[in-house]
C-alpha positions in Angstrom: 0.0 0.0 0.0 1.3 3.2 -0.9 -0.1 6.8 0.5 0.6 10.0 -0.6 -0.2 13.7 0.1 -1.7 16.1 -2.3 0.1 19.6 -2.2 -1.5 22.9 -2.9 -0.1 23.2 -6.7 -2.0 19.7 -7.2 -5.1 21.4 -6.3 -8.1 21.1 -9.1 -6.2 18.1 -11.2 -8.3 15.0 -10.9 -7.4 11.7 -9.5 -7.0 10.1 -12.1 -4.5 12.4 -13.6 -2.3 12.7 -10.3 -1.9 9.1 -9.9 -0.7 9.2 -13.4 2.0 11.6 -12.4 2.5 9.5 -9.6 2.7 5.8 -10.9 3.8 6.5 -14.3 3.8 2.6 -15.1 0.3 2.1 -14.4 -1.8 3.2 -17.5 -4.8 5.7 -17.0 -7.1 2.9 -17.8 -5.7 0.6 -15.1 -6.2 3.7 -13.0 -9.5 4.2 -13.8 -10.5 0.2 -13.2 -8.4 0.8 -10.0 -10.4 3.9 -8.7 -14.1 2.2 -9.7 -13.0 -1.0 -7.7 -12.1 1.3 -4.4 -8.2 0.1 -4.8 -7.6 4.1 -4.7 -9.3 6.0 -2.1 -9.0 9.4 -1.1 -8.9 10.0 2.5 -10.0 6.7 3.0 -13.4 6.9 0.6 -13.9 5.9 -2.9 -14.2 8.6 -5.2 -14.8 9.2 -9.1 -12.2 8.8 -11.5 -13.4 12.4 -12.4 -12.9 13.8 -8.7 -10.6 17.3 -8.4 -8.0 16.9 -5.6 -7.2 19.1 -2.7 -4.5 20.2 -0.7 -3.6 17.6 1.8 -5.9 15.0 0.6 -4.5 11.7 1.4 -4.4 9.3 -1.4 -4.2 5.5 -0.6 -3.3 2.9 -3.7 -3.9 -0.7 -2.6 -1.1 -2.4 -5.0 -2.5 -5.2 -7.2 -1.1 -8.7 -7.3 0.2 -8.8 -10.9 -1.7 -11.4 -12.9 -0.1 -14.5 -14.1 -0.7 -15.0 -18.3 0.1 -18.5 -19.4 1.3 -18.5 -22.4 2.3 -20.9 -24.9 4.3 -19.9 -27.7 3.9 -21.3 -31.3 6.1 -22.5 -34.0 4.7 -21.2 -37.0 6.8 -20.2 -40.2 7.4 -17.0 -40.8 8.4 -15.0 -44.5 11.6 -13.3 -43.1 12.5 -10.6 -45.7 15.5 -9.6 -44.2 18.2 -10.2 -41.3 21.4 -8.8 -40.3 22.6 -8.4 -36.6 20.5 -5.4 -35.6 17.3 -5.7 -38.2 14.7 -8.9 -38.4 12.0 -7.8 -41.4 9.4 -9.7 -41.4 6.2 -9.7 -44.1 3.3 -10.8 -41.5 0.5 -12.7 -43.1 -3.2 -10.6 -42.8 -4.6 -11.6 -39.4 -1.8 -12.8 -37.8 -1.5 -12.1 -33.8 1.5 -10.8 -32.8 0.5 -9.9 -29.3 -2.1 -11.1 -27.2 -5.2 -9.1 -26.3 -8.6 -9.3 -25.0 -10.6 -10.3 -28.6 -7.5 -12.8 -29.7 -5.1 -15.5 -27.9 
């Protein structure tokens, strides 16, 4: 759990913004989620993503377990166009995942 003080040039920024200044690796929508689910409160109540802080408001952020992925990679062939020691150039075939994400896996 971390907790932090708002100071008085922090005044009028909302929540979501100042944790964003705060946590810079946490993305705004992670923040938001974080907020709506009462992992961030402001002096110990849950508050809108949209709320404007003021000075000496005490922000809490409850830390969230990180969540394990399982994945398993594939051997699939690939059109490599061109390779040296620094560059890999691949032409990807149309619908091809690269990356997981929350429509494909």
């Amino acid at each position: 759990m971390k907790q932090y003080n708002v100071k008085k040039e922090e005044e009028n920024i909302r929540i979501d913004k100042i944790i964003g200044n705060i946590e810079e690796d946490i993305s705004r929508t992670t923040i938001q989620r974080m907020i709506d689910e009462g992992n961030i409160l402001v002096n110990d109540k849950k508050v809108r993503p949209s709320y404007k802080v003021v000075e000496g408001d005490l922000i809490t952020i409850q830390e969230e377990e990180p969540i394990e992925i399982d994945l398993v990679p594939q051997d699939i062939p690939l059109d490599i166009v061109y390779e040296d020691e620094d560059i890999l150039i691949v032409n990807k075939e149309k619908g091809m995942v690269v990356h997981p994400g929350a429509r494909k896996s």
